[in-house]
C-alpha positions in Angstrom: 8.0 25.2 13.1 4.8 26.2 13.5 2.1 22.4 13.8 -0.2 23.9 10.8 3.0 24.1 8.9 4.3 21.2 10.0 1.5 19.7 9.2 0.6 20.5 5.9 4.4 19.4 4.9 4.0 15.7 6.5 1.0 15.5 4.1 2.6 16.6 1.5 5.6 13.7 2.3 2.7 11.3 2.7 1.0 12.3 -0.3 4.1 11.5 -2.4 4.9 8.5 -0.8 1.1 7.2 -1.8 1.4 8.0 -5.4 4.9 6.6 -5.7 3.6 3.1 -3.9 -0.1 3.3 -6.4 2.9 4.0 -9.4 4.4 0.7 -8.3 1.6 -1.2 -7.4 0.4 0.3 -11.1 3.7 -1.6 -12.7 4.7 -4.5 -10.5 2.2 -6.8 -11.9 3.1 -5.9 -15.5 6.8 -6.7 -14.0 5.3 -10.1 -13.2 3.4 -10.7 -16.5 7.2 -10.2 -18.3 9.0 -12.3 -16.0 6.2 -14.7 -16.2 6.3 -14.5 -20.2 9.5 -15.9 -20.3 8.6 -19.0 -19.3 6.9 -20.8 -21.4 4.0 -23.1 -20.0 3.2 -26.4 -21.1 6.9 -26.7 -23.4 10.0 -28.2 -21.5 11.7 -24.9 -20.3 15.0 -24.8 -22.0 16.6 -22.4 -19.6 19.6 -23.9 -17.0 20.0 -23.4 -13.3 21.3 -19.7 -13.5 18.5 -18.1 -15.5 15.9 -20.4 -14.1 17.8 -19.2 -10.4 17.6 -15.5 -11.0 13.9 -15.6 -12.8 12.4 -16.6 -9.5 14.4 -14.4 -7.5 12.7 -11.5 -9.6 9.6 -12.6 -9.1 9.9 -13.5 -5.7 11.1 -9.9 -5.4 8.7 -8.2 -7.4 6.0 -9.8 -5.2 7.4 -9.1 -1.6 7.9 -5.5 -3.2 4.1 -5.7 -4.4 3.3 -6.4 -0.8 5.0 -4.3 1.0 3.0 -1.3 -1.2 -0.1 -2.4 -0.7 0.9 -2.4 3.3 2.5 1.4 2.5 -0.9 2.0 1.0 -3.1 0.7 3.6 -1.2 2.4 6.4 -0.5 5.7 5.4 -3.8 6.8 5.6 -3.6 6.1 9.2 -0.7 8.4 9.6 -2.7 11.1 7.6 -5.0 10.8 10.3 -2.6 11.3 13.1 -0.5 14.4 11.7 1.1 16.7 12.4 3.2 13.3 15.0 4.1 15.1 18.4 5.3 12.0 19.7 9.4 12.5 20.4 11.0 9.7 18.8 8.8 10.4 15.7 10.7 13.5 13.3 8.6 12.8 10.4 6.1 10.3 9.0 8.6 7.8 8.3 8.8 7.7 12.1 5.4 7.0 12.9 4.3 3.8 13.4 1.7 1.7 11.3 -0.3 -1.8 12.2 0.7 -1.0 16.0 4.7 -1.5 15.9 6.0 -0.9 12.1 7.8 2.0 11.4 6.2 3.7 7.7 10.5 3.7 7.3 10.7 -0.1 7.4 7.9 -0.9 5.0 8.9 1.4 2.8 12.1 0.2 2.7 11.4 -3.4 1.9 9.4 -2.0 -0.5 12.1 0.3 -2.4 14.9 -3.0 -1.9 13.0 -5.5 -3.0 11.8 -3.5 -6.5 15.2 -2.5 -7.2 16.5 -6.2 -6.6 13.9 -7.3 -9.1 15.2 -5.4 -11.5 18.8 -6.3 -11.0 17.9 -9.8 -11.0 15.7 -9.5 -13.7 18.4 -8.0 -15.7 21.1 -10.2 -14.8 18.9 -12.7 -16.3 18.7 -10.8 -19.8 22.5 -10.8 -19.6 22.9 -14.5 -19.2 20.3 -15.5 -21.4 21.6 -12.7 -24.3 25.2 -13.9 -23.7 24.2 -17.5 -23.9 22.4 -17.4 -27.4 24.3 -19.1 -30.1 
């Protein structure tokens, strides 16, 4: 493959992998505002062990997923910078490294894992508490 060519498709990879991390930058704090609305403040929650459990899971999930976007987002410009990667151990962007030693693969991964696990424990949640309504 020709490097203009190569090029030009590791920043169209990058590209897509920016505007997916700003989509869920975008929605993880209106992920936190719903979890957040189900507790209510200032009343003596009335939820047990389980819900409370799997509440601050999905938040703490949402967060570290939060996180790891805004780290996606800050380092991929760096790997813009540096295309088309020559070095051998790196085949694409998710190869390159960011912040010195992290891979773009292992942030974004944390990243992906931790916003689907916020979802399944956020949903889990809905079951137990839809379940447990009398």
């Amino acid at each position: 493959m020709v490097d203009t060519e190569k090029k030009e498709r590791q920043q169209a990879a990058a590209t897509a992998l920016m505007d997916w991390s700003k989509w869920l930058v975008t929605l993880q704090p209106a992920a936190i505002l719903a979890i957040s609305g189900v507790v209510k403040f200032g009343r003596q929650p009335t939820l047990d062990l389980t819900a409370k459990t799997l509440l601050i899971l999905s938040l703490a999930s949402v967060v570290i997923s939060l996180l790891a976007a805004t780290f996606a987002l800050g380092g991929l410009p760096s790997v813009i910078e540096r295309l088309p990667s020559t070095a051998a151990n790196e085949k694409g962007i998710y190869d390159m490294s960011v912040y010195w030693h992290f891979r773009v693969w292992r942030i974004v991964f944390v990243e992906h894992l931790f916003f689907v696990l916020g979802i399944l424990f956020f949903s889990a949640f809905l079951c137990i508490s839809i379940a447990g309504q009398k």
